[in-house]
C-alpha positions in Angstrom: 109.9 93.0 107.8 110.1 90.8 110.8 106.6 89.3 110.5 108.1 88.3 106.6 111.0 86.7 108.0 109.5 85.1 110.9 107.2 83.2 108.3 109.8 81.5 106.4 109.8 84.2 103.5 111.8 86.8 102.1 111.2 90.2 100.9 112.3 93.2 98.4 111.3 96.4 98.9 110.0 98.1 96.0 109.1 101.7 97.3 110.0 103.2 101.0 108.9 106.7 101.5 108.9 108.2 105.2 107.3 110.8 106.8 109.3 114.0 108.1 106.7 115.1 110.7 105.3 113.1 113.4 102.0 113.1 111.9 103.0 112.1 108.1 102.1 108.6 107.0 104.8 106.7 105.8 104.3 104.0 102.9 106.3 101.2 102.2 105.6 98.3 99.0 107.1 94.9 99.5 107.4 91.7 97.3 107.1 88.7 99.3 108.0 85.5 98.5 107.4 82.5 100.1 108.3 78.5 99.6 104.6 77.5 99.4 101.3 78.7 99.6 100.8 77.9 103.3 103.7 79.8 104.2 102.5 83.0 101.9 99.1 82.6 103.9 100.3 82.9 107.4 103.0 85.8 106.1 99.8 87.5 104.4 97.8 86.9 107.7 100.5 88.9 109.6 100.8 91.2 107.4 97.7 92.7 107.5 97.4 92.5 110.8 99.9 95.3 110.6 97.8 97.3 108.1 99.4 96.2 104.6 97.2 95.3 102.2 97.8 93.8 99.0 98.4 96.0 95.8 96.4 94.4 93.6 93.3 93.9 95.7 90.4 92.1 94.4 86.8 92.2 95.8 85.7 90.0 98.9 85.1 86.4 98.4 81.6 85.1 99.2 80.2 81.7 100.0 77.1 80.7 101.5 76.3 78.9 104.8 75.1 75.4 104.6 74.5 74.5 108.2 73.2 76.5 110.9 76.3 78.1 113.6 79.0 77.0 110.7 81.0 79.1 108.6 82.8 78.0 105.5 85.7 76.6 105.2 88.4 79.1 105.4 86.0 81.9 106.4 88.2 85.2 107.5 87.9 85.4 111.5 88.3 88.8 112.6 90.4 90.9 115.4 89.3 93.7 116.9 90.8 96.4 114.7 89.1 98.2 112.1 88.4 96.8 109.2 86.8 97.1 105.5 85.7 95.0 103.1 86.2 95.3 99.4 82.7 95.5 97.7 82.0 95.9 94.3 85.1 98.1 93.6 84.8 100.0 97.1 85.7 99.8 100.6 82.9 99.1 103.1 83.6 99.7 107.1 82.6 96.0 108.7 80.1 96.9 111.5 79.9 96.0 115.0 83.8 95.6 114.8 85.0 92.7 117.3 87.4 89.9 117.5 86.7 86.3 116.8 84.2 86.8 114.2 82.8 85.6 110.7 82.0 89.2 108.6 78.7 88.5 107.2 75.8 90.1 105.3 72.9 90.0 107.5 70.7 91.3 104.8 71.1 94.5 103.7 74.4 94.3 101.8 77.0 95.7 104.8 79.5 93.6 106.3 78.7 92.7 109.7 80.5 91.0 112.3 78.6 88.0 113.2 79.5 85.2 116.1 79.9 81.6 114.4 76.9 80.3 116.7 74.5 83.1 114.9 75.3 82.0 111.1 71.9 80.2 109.7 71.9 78.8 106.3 72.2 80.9 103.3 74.0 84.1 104.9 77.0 84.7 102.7 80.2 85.5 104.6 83.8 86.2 103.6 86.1 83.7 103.2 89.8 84.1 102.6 92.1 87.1 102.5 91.2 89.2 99.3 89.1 92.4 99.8 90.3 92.8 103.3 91.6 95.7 104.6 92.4 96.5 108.7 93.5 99.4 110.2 96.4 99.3 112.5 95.6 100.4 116.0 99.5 101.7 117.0 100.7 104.2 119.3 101.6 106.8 116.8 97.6 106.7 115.6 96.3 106.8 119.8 98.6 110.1 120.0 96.6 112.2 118.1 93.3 113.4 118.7 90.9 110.8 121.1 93.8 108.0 122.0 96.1 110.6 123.2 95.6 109.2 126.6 97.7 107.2 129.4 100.5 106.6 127.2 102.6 105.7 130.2 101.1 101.9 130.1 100.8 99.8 133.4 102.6 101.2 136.0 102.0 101.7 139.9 104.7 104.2 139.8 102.4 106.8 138.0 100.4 109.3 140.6 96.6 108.2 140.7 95.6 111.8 140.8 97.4 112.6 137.3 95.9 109.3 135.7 92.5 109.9 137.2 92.5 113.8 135.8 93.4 111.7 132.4 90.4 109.5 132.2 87.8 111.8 133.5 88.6 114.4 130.6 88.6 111.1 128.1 85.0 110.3 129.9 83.5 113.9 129.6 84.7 113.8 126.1 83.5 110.5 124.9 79.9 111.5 126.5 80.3 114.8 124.5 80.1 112.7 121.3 77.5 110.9 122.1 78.7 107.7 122.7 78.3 105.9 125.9 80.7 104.6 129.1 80.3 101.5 130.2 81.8 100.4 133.1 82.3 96.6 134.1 82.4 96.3 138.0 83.7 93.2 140.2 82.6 92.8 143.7 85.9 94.2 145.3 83.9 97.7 144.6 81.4 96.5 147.3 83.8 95.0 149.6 86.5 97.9 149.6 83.7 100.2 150.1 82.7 102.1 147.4 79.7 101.1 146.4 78.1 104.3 147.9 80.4 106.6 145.6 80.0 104.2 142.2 75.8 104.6 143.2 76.6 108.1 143.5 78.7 108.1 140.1 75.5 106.3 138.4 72.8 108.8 140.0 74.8 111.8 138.9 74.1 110.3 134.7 77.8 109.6 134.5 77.4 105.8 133.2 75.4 104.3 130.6 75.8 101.0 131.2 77.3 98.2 134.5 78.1 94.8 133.2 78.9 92.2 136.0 78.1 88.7 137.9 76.0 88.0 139.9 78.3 88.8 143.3 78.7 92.4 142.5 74.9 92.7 143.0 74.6 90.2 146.0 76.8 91.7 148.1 75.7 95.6 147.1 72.5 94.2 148.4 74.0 92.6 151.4 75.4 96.0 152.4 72.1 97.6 151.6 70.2 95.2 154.4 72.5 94.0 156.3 75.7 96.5 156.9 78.1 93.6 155.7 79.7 92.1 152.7 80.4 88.8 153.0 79.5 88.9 156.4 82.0 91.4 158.0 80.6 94.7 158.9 82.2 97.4 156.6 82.1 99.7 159.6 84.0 98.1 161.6 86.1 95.5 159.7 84.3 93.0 162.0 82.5 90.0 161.1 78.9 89.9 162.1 77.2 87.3 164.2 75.9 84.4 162.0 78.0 87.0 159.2 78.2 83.6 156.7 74.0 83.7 156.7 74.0 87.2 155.0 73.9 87.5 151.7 72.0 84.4 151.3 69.3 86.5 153.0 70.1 89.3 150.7 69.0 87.2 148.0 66.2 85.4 149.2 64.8 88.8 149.8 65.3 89.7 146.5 63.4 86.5 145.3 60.9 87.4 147.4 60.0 90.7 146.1 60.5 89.1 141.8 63.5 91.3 140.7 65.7 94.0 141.8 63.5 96.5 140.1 60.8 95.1 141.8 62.9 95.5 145.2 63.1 99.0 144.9 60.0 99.5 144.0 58.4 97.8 147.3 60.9 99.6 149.1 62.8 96.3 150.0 66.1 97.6 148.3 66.6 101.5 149.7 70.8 102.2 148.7 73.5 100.6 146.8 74.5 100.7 143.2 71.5 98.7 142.0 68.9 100.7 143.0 71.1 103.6 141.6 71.2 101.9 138.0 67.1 101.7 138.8 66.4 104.4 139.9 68.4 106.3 137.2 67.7 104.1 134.4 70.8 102.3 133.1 71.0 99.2 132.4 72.8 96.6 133.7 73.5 93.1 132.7 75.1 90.2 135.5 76.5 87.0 133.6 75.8 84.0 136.1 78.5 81.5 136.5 79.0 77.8 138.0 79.7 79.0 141.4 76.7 81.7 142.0 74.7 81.1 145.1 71.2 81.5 144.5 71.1 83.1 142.2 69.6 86.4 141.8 66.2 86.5 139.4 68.0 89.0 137.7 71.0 86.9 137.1 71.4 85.2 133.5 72.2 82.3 133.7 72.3 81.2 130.2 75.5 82.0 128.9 74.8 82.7 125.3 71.9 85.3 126.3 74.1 86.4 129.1 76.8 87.3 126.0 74.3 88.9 124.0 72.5 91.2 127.0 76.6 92.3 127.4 76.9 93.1 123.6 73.8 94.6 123.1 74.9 97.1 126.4 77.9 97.6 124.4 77.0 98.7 121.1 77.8 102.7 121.2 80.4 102.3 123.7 83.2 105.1 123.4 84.8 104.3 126.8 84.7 100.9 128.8 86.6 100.9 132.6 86.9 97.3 134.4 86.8 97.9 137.7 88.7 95.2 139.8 87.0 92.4 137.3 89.5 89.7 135.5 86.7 87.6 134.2 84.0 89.5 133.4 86.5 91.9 132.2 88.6 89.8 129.6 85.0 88.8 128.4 84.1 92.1 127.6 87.0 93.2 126.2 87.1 90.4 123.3 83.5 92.1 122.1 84.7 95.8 121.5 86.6 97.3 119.2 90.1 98.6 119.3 89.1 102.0 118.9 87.2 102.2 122.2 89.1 103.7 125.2 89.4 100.6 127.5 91.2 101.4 131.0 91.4 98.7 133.8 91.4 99.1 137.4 93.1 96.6 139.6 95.1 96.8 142.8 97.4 93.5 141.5 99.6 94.4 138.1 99.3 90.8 136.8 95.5 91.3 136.6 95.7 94.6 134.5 98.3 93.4 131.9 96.4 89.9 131.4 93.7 91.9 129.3 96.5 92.9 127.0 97.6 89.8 126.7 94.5 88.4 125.7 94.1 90.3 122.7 92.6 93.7 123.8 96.1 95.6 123.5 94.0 99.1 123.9 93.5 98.5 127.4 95.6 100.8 129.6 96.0 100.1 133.4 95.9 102.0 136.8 97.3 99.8 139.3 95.5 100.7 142.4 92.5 100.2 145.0 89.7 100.5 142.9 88.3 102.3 145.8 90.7 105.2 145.8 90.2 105.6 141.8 86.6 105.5 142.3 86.7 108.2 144.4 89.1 110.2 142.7 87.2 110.1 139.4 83.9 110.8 141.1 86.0 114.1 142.6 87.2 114.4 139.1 84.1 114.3 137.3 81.8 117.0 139.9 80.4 114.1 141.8 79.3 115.4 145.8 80.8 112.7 148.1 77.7 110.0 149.3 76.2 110.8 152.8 78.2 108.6 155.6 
């Protein structure tokens, strides 16, 4: 009723029936009217947004793309809820669910989410509102069943132990079902020290995927040669001598051996979180940006590929935790759906609240050092405590 009057038009209700339990749905039909068509748009944009669709609901529009990487004019752009498509008298899911996306048909007749820059001439895509349907992603609908998790929000004043206990039954169960964690790891996990328990986590078949930069594997590899991470000893809080020089090495020697795999395999790379995903088999992904040193081989430094290699990591991901990573982070969260557990890790509360802002309102925080919750969780989940 708010959205309505916050777009310039009015409303009458026409039915109202509410639930007596918790769990009962409750329906509501209202007529809207609005001064002009514009104004009924961006009412009917909201609207849905909320979960109302229209009562009498047509099929979805199509119209065919005449240049490569551009959609119609008014093509429907998506969020990250759930959605469905009206096709020929019946609701369709939309695959590969994520926001800021043209719904397409690649070929085989199901509406797909497709990035604007992937379009090529003579893919039909919706345009417009009819046919559309999304699913609301409130707290009422996280309570039951899978989302009834964290409902506390961001807060510092929560005990880690009782959030940690809370995401490692949400990770054993989203395992269970087949689906995958993913977890997306700054390079505060290397200098804060816990690289040796996330390599643990990994070698122990807890994660199925690490998304990242190019620091997080620099300086794991740093640690692995050197002792340091960023040149100060993590044994001793010191910095070395000639410290600065350090993870330039580290990734000269990784140059020098072709790849990371290749590291590990010529026995180059003998600890740290990289060799863990090698050795165990996951597969990891680091997006390159303007200010990498180097960089790694491994590195992707073409954004666009870098983009896909995250999404393609992605696709079957029940759980994703961001571990002390704003940027890589926020990116990740604007390619998964709302229905995908998504907690975030970060000792500053500004940091953890920003992904909600952006658009992923699923995310739930822990505000602490993303040391101490890796270690918790790793407690949590059975994982022995890396050799010192």
């Amino acid at each position: 009723m708010e959205a309505v009057h916050a777009g310039g038009a009015s409303y009458e209700i026409s039915r109202l029936e509410i639930g007596r339990r918790r769990a009962d749905d409750s329906d509501v039909e209202l007529e809207v009217t609005a001064p002009d068509r514009e104004a009924l748009d961006r009412v009917r944009a909201d609207l849905m947004s909320l979960g109302l669709s229209e009562v009498e609901t047509a099929d979805a529009v199509w119209e065919i793309v005449e240049m490569d990487g551009t959609a119609p004019e008014g093509f429907y752009s998506t969020t990250n809820l759930v959605t469905h498509a009206r096709i020929d008298g019946r609701w369709v899911e939309v695959e590969r669910q994520r926001m800021d996306a043209v719904i397409a048909d690649t070929g085989d007749g199901v509406p797909t989410c497709i990035k604007l820059r992937d379009l090529r001439v003579g893919t039909r895509c919706i345009v417009g509102f009819a046919g559309i349907r999304v699913t609301p992603h409130t707290t009422r609908k996280r309570q039951q069943g899978k989302f009834a998790f964290m409902q506390g929000g961001v807060s510092s004043e929560r005990r880690l132990a009782a959030q940690v206990e809370e995401v490692a039954d949400a990770w054993r169960r989203v395992r269970a079902e087949g689906r995958k964690v993913v977890l997306v790891a700054g390079p505060v996990v290397v200098h804060v020290g816990a690289a040796p328990t996330l390599a643990a986590i990994v070698e122990a078949g807890h994660v199925d995927g690490i998304l990242s930069g190019n620091a997080l594997a620099v300086h794991d590899i740093e640690v692995a040669l050197y002792g340091t991470s960023l040149g100060v000893e993590l044994a001793t809080g010191r910095p070395a001598v000639h410290g600065h020089m350090h993870h330039m090495r580290a990734i000269n020697a990784i140059r020098r051996s072709g790849s990371i795999p290749a590291a590990v395999a010529d026995g180059t790379l003998k600890s740290g979180v990289m060799r863990a995903c090698v050795k165990a088999g996951v597969p990891y992904c680091l997006a390159g940006s303007i200010r990498d040193d180097g960089p790694l081989p491994d590195t992707e430094m073409e954004l666009i590929a870098a983009q896909a290699g995250y999404a393609e990591i992605l696709q079957g991901a029940g759980m994703v935790i961001i571990l002390s990573s704003m940027l890589h982070g926020i990116g990740t969260g604007n390619m998964i759906a709302a229905d995908v557990l998504t907690v975030c890790v970060d000792i500053h509360p500004a940091v953890v609240s920003k992904l909600s802002d952006r658009g992923s309102a699923q995310s739930q925080g822990i505000v602490t050092d993303v040391g101490a919750f890796l270690h918790a969780v790793a407690a949590e989940l059975g994982v022995p405590p890396p050799a010192s």
